[in-house]
C-alpha positions, 0 to 999 in steps of 0.5 A: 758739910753734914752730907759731905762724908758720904760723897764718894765720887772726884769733887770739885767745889768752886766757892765765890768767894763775895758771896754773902750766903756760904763764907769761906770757912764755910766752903773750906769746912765742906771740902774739908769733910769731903768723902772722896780722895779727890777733892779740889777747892777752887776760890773765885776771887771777888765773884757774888753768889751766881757768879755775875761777871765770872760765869764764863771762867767758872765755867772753863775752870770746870770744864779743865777740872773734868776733862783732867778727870774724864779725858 
């Protein structure tokens, strides 16, 4: 969240949300303090730090969100 003014450029944060390391709050705090106007938060229910077992919906998440962006 500290560095997060600073970036600029269209920011998409994808937060598993049974990660035991970054809480919800504190993804939700890290968007929050976003630098860029465009910002999306995207929660992946139920999915661990690395995203096992969610990897290819991530991935297709984030691959919808840039070619909205960078068509």
């Amino acid at each position: 969240a500290d560095t997060m003014p600073q970036v600029t450029v269209p920011t998409l944060l994808v937060h598993p949300t049974a990660d035991t390391e970054i809480r919800v709050w504190q993804a939700k705090e890290i968007v929050d303090a976003a630098g860029a106007d465009d910002v999306t938060y995207l929660e992946m229910k139920g999915a661990p730090h690395y995203l096992e077992g969610h990897r290819p919906e991530a991935l297709e998440a984030v691959a919808q969100w840039i070619e909205a962006r960078f068509p």
